[in-house]
Residue frames as qw, qx, qy, qz and C-alpha x, y, z in Angstrom:
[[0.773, -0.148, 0.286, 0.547, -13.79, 3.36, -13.53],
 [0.044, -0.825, 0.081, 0.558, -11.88, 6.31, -14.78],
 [0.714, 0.690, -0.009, -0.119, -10.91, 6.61, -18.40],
 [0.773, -0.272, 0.257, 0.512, -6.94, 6.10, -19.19],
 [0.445, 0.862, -0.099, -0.222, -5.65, 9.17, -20.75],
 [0.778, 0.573, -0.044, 0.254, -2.96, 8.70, -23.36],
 [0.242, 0.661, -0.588, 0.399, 0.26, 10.51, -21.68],
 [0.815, -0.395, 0.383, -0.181, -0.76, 7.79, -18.42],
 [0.963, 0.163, 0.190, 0.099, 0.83, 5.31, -20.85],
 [0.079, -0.830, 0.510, 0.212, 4.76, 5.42, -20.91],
 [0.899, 0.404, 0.102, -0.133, 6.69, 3.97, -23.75],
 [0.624, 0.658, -0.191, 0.377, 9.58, 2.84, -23.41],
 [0.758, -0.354, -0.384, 0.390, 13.03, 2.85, -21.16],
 [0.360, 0.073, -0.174, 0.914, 13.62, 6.35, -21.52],
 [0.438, -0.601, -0.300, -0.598, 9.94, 7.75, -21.42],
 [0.724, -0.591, -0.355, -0.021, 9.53, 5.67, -17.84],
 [0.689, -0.184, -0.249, 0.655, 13.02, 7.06, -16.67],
 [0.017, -0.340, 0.067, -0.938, 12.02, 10.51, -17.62],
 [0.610, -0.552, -0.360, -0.440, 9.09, 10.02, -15.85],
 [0.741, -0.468, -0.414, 0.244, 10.98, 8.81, -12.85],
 [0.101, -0.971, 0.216, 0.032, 13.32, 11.91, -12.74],
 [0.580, -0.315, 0.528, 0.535, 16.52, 9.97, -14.08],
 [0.109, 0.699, -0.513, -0.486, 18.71, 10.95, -16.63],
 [0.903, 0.262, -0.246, -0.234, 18.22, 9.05, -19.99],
 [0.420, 0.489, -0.734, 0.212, 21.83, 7.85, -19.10],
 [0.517, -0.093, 0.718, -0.456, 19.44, 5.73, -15.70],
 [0.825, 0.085, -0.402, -0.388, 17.83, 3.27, -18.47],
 [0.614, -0.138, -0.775, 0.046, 19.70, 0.28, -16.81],
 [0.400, -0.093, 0.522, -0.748, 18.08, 1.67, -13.45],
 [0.758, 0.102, 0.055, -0.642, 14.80, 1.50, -14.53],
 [0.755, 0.112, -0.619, -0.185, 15.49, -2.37, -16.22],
 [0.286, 0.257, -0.801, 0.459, 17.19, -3.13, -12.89],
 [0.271, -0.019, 0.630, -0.727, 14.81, -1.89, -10.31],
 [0.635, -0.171, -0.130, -0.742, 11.79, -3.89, -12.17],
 [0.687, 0.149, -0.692, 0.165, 13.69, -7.24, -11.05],
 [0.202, 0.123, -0.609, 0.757, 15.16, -5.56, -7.72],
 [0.062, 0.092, 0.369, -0.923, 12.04, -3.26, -6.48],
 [0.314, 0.580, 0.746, -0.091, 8.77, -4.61, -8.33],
 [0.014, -0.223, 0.198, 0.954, 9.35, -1.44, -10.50],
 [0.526, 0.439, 0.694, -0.223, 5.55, -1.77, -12.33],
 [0.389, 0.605, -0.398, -0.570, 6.54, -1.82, -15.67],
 [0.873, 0.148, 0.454, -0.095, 6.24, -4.85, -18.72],
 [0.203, -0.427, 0.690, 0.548, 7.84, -6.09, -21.18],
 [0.737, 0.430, 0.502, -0.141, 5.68, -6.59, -24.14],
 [0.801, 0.447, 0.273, 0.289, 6.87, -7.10, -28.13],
 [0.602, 0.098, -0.087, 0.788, 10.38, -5.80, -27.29],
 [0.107, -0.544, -0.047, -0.831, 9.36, -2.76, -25.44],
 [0.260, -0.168, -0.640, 0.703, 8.82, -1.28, -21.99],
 [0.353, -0.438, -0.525, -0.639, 5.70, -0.36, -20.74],
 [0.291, -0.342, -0.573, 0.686, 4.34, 1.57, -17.44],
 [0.068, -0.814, -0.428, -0.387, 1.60, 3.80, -16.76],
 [0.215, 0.572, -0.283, 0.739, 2.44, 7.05, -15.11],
 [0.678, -0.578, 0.008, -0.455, -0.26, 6.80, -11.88],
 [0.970, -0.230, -0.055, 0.051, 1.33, 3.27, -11.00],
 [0.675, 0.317, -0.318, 0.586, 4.72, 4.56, -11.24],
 [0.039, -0.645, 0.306, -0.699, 4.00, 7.41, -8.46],
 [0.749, -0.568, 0.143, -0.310, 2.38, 5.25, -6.04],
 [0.888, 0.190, -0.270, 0.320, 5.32, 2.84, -6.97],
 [0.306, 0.619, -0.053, 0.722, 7.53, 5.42, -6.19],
 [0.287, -0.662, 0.205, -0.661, 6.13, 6.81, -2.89],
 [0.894, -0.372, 0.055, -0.244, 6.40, 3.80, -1.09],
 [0.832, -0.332, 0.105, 0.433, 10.30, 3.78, -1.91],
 [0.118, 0.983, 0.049, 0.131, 11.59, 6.82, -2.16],
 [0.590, -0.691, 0.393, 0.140, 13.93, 6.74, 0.84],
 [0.769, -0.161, 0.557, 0.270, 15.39, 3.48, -0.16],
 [0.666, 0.510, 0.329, 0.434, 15.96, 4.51, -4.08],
 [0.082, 0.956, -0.241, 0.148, 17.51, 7.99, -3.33],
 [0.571, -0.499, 0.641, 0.114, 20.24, 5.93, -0.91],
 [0.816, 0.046, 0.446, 0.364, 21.00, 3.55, -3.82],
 [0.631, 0.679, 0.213, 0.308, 21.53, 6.61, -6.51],
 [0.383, 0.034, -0.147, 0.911, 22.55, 9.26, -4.47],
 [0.129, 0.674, 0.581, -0.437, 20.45, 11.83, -2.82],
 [0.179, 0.701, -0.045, -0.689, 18.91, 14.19, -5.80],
 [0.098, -0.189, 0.745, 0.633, 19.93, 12.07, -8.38],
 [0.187, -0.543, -0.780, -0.248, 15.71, 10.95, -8.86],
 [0.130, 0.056, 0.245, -0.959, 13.43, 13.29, -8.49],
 [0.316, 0.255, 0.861, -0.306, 10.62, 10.78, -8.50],
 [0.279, 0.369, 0.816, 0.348, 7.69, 10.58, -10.89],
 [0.224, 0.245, -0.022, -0.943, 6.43, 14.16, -12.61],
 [0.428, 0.546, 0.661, -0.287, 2.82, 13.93, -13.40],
 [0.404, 0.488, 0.626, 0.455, 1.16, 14.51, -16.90],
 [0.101, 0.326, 0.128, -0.931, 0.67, 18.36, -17.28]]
């Protein structure tokens, strides 16, 4: 099993939206689509929480269908940890 580095671990509704390629002004995306789309993110002691790996594979399996609901270009899907 592979360690968990520290920037895997997004904090927060604007961390997990940068991470998705929306604009801080997509926060109720991100709350929406964990209801709508199984987004894989938690709520724990008032605070959003998503690792970065589980958000691309999240991500590649609904790409299509989340570019059609924003608009094509508006997401530019999950940017990996440099």
């Amino acid at each position: 099993m592979a360690a968990q580095n520290s920037d895997d671990l997004l904090q927060g509704v604007k961390e997990i939206a940068q991470a998705l390629g929306l604009g801080a002004k997509h926060r109720q995306v991100v709350r929406s689509w964990v209801g709508r789309y199984g987004l894989p993110a938690v709520f724990l002691g008032g605070r959003w929480y998503a690792r970065r790996e589980a958000l691309l594979t999240w991500w590649r399996d609904r790409e299509g269908r989340l570019q059609v609901e924003l608009g094509a270009g508006v997401a530019q899907g999950p940017r990996r940890a440099s």
